[in-house]
C-alpha positions as CSV (number, residue, x, y, z in Angstrom):
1,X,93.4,40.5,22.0
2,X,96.8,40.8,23.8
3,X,100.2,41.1,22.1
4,X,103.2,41.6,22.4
5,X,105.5,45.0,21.5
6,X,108.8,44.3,20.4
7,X,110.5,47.7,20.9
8,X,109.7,47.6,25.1
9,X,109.8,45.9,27.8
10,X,106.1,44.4,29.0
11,X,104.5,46.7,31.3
12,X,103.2,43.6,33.5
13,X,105.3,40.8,34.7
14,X,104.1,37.3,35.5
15,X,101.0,35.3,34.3
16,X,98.4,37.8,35.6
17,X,94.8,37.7,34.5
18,X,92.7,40.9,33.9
19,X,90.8,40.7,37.1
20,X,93.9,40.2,39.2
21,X,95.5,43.8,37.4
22,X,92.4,45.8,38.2
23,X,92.8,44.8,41.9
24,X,96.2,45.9,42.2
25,X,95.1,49.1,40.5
26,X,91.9,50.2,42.8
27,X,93.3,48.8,45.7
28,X,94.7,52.0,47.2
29,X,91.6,54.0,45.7
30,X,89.3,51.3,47.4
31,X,91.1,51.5,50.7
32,X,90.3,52.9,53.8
33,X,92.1,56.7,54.2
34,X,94.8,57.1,56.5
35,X,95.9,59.5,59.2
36,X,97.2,61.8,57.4
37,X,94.1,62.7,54.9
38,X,92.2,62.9,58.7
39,X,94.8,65.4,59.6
40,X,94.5,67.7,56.7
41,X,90.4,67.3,56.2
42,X,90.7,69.0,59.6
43,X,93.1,71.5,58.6
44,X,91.2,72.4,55.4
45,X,87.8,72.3,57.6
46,X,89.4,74.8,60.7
47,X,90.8,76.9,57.4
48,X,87.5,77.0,56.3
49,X,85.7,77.6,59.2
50,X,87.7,80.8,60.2
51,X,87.3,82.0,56.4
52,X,83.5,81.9,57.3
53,X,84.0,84.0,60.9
C-alpha cells in the first residue's frame, strides 16, 4: 500500500501513522479562528452594510 519513490525525497518524516497525518492536516481547518478573521468579518459586514444604505 505504501512505497517508496526513488527519484525524491519522502514527503513525511518519521514513523507516522495515517491517523496522526490527517490531524496535522485539519488541525488549522478544525481550529478555532483568530482575531484577525473577526477583524475582517467586520470589515466585510460594515462594507456590506453601507453597500445596502
Amino acid at each position: 500500500m505504501h512505497g517508496e519513490s526513488q527519484f525524491r525525497k519522502p514527503l513525511i518524516l518519521g514513523d507516522k501513522s495515517y491517523h496522526q497525518i490527517t490531524e496535522d492536516i485539519c488541525r488549522p481547518i478544525e481550529g478555532r479562528a483568530g482575531k484577525l478573521y473577526y477583524v475582517a468579518f467586520a470589515l466585510a459586514f460594515i462594507s456590506m452594510l453601507w453597500g445596502w444604505a
